[in-house]
C-alpha positions in Angstrom: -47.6 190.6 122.8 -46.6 187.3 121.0 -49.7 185.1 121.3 -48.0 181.7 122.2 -51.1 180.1 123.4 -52.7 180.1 120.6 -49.5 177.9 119.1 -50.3 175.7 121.7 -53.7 175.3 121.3 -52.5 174.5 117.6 -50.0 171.7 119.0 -52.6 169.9 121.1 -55.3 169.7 118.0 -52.5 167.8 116.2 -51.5 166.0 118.6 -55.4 165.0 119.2 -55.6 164.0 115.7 -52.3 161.5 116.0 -50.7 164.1 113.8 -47.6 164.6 116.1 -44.1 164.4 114.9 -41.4 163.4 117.6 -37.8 162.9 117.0 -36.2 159.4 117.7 -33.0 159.9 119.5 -30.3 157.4 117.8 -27.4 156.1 120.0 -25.7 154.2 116.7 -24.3 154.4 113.2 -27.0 153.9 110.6 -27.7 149.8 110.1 -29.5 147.3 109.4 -30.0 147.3 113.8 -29.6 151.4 115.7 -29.4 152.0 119.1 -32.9 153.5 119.8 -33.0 155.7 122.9 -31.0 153.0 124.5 -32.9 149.9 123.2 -31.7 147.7 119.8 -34.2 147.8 117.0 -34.4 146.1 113.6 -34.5 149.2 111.2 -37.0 149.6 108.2 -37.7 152.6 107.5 -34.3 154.2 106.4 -33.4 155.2 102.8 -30.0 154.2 103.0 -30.9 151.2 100.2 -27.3 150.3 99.6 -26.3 150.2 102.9 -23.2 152.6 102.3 -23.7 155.5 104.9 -21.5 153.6 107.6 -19.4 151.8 105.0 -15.7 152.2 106.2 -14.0 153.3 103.1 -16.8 156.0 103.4 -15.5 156.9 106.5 -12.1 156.8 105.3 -12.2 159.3 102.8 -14.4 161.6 104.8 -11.6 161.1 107.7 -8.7 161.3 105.1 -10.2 165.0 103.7 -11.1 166.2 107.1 -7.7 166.0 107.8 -6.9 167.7 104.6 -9.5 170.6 104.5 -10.8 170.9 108.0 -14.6 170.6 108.6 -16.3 173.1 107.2 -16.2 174.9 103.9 -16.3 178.3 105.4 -18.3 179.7 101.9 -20.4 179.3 99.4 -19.6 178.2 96.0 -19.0 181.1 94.4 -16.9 182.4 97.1 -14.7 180.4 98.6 -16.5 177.3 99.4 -15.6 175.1 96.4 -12.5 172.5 97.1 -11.2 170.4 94.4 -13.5 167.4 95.9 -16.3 168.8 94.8 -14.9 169.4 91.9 -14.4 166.1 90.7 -17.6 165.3 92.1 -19.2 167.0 89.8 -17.1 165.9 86.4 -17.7 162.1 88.4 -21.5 162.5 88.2 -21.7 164.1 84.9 -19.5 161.0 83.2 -21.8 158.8 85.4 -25.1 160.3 84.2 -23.7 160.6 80.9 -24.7 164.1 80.7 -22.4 167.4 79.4 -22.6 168.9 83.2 -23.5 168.1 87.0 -23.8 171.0 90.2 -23.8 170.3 93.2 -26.6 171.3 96.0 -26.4 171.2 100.0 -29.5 169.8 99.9 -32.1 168.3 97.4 -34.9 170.3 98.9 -32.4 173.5 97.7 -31.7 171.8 94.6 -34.9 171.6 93.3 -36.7 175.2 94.6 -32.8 176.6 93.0 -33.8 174.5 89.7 -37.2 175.8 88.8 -37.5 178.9 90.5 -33.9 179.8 88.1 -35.2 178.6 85.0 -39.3 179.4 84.9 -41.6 182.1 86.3 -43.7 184.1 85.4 -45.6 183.4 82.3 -44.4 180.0 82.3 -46.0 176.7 83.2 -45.1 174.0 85.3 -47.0 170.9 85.5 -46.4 168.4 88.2 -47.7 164.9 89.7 -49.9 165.4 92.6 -47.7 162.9 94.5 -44.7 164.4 93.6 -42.4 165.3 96.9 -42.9 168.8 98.7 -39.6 170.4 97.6 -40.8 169.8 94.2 -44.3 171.9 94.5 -43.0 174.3 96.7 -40.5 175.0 94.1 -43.5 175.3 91.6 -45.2 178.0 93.9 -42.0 179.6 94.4 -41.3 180.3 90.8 -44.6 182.2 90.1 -45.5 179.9 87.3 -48.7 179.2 87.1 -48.6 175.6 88.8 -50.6 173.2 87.4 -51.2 169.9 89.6 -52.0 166.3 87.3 -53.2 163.2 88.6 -50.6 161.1 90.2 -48.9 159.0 87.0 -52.1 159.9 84.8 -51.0 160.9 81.3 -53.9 161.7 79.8 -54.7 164.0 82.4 -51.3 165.4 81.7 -51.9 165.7 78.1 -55.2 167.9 78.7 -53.7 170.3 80.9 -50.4 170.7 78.2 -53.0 171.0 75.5 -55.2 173.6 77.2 -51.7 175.6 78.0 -51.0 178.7 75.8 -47.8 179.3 77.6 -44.5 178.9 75.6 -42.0 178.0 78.3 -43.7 174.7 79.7 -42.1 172.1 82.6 -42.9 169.0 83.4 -42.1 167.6 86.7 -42.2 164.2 88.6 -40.4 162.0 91.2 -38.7 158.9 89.5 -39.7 156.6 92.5 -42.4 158.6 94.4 -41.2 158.6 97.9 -44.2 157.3 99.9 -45.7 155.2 97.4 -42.6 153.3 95.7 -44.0 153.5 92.5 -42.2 154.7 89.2 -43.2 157.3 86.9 -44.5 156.4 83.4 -40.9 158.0 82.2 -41.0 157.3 78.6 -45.1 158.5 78.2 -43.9 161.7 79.7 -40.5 162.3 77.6 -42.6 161.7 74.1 -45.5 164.4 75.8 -42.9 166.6 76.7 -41.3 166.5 73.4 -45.0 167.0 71.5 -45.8 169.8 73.3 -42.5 171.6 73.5 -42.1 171.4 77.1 -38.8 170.5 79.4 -39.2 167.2 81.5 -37.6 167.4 85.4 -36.9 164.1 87.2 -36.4 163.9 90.5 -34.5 160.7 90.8 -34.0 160.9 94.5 -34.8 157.6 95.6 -34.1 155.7 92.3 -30.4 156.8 91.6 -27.7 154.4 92.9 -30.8 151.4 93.4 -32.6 151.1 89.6 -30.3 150.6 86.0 -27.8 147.6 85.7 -24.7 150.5 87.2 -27.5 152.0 89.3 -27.9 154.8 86.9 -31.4 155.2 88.2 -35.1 155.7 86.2 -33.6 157.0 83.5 -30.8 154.6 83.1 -33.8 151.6 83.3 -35.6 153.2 80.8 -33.0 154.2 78.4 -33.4 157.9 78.1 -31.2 160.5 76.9 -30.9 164.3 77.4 -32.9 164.9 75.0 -35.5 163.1 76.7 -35.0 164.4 80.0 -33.5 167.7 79.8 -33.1 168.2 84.0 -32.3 165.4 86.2 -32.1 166.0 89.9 -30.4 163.5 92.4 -29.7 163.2 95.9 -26.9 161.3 98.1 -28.5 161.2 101.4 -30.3 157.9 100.3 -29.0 155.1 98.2 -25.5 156.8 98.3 -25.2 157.2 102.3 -24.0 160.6 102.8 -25.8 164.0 102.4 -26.6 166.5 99.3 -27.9 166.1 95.7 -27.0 167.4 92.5 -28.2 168.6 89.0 -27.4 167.2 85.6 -27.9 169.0 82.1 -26.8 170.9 79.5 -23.7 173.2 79.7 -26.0 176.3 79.3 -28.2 175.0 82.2 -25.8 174.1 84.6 -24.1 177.9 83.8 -27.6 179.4 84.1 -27.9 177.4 87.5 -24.3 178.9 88.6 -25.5 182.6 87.8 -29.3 182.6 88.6 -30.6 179.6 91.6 -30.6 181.5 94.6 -30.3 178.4 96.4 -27.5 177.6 95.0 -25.4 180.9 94.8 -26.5 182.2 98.6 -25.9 179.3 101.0 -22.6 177.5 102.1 -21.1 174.4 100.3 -20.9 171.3 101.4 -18.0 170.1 103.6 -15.3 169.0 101.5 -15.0 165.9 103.5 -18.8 164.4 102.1 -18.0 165.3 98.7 -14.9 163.1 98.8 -16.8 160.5 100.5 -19.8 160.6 98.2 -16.9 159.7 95.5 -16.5 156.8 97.1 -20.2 156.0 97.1 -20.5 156.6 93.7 -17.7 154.3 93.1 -19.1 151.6 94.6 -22.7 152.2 93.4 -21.0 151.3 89.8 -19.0 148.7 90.9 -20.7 146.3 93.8 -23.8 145.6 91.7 -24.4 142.8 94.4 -26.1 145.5 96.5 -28.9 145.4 93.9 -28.9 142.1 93.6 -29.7 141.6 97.0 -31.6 144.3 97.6 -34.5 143.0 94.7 -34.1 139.4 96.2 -35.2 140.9 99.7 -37.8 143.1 98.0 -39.0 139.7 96.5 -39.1 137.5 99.3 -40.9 140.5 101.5 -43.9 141.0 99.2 -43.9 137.0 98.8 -44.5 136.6 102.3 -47.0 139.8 103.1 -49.0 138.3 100.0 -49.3 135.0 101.9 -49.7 136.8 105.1 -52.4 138.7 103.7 -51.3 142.1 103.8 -52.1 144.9 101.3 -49.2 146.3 100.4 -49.3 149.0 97.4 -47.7 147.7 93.7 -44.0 148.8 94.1 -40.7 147.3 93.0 -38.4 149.3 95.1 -37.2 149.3 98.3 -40.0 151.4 99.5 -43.2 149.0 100.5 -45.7 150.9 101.8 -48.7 149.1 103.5 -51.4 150.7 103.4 -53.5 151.2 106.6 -55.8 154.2 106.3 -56.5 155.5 109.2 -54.1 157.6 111.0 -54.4 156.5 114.6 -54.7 152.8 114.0 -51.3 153.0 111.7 -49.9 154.9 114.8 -50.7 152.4 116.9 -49.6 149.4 114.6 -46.1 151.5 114.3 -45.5 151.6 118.4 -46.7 147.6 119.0 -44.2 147.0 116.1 -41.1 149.4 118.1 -42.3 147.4 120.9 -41.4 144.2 119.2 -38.0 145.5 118.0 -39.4 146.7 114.9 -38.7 150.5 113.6 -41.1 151.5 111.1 -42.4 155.1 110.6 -46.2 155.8 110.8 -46.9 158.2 108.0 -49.8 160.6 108.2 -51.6 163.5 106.6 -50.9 166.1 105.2 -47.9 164.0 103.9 -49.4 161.4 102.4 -53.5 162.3 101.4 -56.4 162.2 104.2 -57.1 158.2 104.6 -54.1 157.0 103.2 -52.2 156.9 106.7 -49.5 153.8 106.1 -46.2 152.1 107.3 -43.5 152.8 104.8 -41.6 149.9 104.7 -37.7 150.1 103.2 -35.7 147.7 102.6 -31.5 147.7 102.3 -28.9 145.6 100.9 -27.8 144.9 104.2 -30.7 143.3 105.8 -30.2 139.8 105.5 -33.0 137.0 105.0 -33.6 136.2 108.4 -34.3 139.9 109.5 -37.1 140.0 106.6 -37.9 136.8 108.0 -38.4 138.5 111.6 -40.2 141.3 110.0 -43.0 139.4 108.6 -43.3 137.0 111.9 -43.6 140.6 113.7 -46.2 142.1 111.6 -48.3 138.8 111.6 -47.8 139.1 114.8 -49.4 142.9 115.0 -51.6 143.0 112.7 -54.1 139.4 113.3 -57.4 139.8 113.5 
């Protein structure tokens, strides 16, 4: 006999330790304000930075290739699945990320367990941040590399662990901007390690493509590396972009190697044609509106500005994301509901996805919030968080 109650038992511990996850039901597009289970709140804690996922000529494409190619795909890739939008998406992206080749993945948690899992295992080494984002060391346990864990942006300890390595196919992996704490990965230390010790360097540029670079080229665009410096760069579209699925940018070989061997990429369904003609669009306007950055660092400015006057100890980031760090878990789950009380949406995040003691509000910012709603932000967590 299935023994549910000792799920349940499991359920209430979490839920005794203020580690209970409930879903938000949303009544409205994504915004800068969402319907929230009937009531109007002031969203921060989405990562749609460029505020393109309700952006009608979004919407008019994916409407225009609905019409065109129905809904679904109806296949995989490799068997019938892949429509001439996505394509061109991927020739768009590789001109875009100036790199030979770009493949496209459902989602980026399948593009990066398809990535690693293809191209090292047994044998090999993989070395990743210990902050990096749970697709990425999932997909380090899932190749059977031996799966070595640094300390989060520390290249020294980096360098010890390559050194001490006697394996010859090495990989290097790290988020660009690391997703909880906003921060950016010491890129160029890690491309000149990788290069001395022979080993490949993986960025996950999730949450810095389409916000960081003068064309929003991402961490590698700010920091001016190459393919040769970073042989595999993995990016998303369900964030700055505003629709849904990532990609993978390399070599020719790599990309063919990808097509053949990622499980992830060969056994599940492609997108629908219609978000890879609407993510052409995003991409479009990525390059060409660079006013969404613009106003997206002014707002990033003025918010730290004011916390630091308020007081409030917000972690060193320069991106959208602006964590402020709390601690503990049911205090920041507390400070999250008083703030959705007072119109506020901002997620509470806990252990085990951030460390023990490290519970915080991730604060993101877009380019459509306007100065007056970070205005009302800061009033609101004054407001909250007074002694």
């Amino acid at each position: 006999m299935i023994d549910y109650a000792s799920l349940d038992e499991r359920l209430a511990e979490r839920e005794a330790a203020q580690l209970y996850r409930r879903r938000k039901l949303i009544h409205s597009p994504q915004g800068v304000e969402i319907n929230l289970q009937g009531k109007t709140a002031l969203n921060f804690c989405s990562n749609d930075y460029l505020g393109l996922a309700n952006h009608p000529e979004l919407i008019k494409a994916f409407t225009s290739a609905a019409k065109e190619y129905g809904v679904g795909s109806g296949a995989a890739h490799l068997i019938s699945g892949h429509s001439q939008h996505h394509h061109q998406l991927e020739e768009e992206l590789a001109e875009f990320t100036g790199r030979p080749r770009a493949l496209i993945f459902s989602t980026g948690y399948m593009a990066n367990l398809g990535v690693i899992s293809a191209l090292f295992g047994q044998g090999d080494a993989v070395f990743e941040d210990r902050l990096n984002h749970a697709s990425l060391l999932d997909a380090g346990l899932l190749s059977r590399a031996r799966l070595q864990r640094y300390q989060h942006n520390d290249v020294s300890d980096l360098e010890n662990k390559l050194t001490s390595s006697n394996s010859d196919n090495k990989l290097i992996v790290t988020d660009g901007v690391f997703s909880m704490d906003g921060d950016v990965a010491p890129l160029k230390e890690l491309a000149t390690l990788a290069q001395q010790h022979n080993a490949w360097l993986m960025v996950d540029d999730a949450h810095g493509l389409g916000v960081l670079g003068d064309h929003g080229g991402g961490c590698l665009q700010q920091n001016d590396l190459t393919l040769d410096d970073v042989p595999i760069l993995m990016g998303t579209f369900g964030k700055a972009l505003g629709t849904f699925g990532a990609f993978v940018a390399g070599h020719e070989s790599m990309i063919e190697t990808l097509i053949q061997s990622a499980r992830s990429y060969i056994y599940t369904t492609a997108l629908p044609p219609a978000v890879a003609a609407a993510t052409r669009v995003a991409l479009r306007l990525v390059q060409q509106e660079s006013w969404r950055r613009d106003q997206l660092n002014h707002l990033i400015k003025q918010f730290r500005q004011g916390a630091e006057q308020l007081g409030l100890s917000l972690m060193s980031s320069a991106s959208p994301i602006q964590p402020l760090l709390i601690g503990d878990t049911a205090k920041t789950v507390n400070i999250s509901q008083q703030l959705l009380d007072d119109g506020i949406l901002i997620s509470a995040i806990r252990p085990p996805t951030v460390p023990d003691g490290t519970a915080r509000l991730r604060i993101t910012l877009s380019a459509e919030h306007q100065q007056h709603h970070v205005e009302r932000l800061l009033d609101s967590l004054q407001k909250v968080l007074k002694p």
